[in-house]
C-alpha positions in Angstrom: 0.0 0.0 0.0 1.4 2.9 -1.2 1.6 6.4 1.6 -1.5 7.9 -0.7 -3.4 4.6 0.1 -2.3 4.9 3.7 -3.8 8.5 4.4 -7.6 7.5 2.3 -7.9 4.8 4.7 -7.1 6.9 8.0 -10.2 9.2 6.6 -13.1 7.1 7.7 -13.6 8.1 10.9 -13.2 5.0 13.6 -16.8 3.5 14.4 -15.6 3.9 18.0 -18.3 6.4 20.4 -16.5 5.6 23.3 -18.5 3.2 25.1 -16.4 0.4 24.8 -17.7 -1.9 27.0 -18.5 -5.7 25.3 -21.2 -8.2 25.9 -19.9 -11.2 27.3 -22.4 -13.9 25.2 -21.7 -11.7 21.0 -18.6 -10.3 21.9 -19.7 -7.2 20.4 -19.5 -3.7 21.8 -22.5 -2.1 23.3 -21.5 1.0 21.4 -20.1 0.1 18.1 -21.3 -3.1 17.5 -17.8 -4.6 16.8 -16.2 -7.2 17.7 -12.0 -7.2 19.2 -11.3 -8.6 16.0 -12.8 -6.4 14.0 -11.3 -3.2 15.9 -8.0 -4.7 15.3 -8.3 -4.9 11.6 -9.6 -0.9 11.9 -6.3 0.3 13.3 -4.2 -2.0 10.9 -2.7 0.5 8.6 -3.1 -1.6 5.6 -6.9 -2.6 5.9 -8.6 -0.6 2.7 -10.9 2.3 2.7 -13.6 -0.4 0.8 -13.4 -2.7 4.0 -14.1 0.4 6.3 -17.1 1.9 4.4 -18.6 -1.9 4.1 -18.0 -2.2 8.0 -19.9 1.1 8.6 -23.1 -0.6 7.3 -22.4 -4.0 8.6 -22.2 -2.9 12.3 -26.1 -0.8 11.5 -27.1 -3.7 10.6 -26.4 -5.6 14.0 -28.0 -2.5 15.9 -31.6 -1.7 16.4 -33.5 0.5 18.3 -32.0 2.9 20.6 -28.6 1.3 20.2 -28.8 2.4 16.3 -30.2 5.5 17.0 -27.7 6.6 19.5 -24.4 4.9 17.8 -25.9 7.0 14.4 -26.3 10.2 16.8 -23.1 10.0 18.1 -21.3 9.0 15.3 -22.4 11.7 13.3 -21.1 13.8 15.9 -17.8 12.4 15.7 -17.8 13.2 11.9 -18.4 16.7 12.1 -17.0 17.4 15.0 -14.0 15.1 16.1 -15.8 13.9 19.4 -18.4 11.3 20.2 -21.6 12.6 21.8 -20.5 10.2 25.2 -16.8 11.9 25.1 -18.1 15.3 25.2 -20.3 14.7 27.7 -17.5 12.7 29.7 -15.1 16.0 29.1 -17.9 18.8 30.1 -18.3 16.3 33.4 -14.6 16.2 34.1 -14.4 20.4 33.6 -16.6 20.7 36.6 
């Protein structure tokens, strides 16, 4: 993977809202829906910008309810704003 390659694949923002706590019975995160695995393979530097868009939808498609609609909430956040919804909050709390 050339350095070009390297840099489009650090621009998908990690899944991660920093909850990052797992179930004990799927393995999954309660916040990002991955598995240790699978956040592994996000941080390697040669796992392609293809794999991390297709992983996007595949952890949705494990969530429902308020689990999807806070992960897309706070994910969203992250995108536009560099911070998870839980993060912020946890920084504000911390300021006090």
């Amino acid at each position: 993977m050339n350095k070009f390659a390297k840099l489009e694949a650090m621009e998908i923002i990690s899944p991660c809202i920093s909850v990052c706590v797992s179930d004990p019975v799927s393995g999954y995160c309660y916040g990002c829906a991955r598995s240790d695995e699978e956040k592994q393979l996000w941080k390697d530097p040669n796992t392609s910008v293809a794999w991390k868009e297709e992983q996007i939808s595949v952890l949705k498609a494990r969530m429902s309810g308020f689990q999807l609609e806070a992960f897309t909430a706070s994910y969203n956040h992250k995108i536009n704003s560099g911070t998870s919804l839980i993060k912020e909050a946890k920084l504000m709390s911390e300021r006090k």
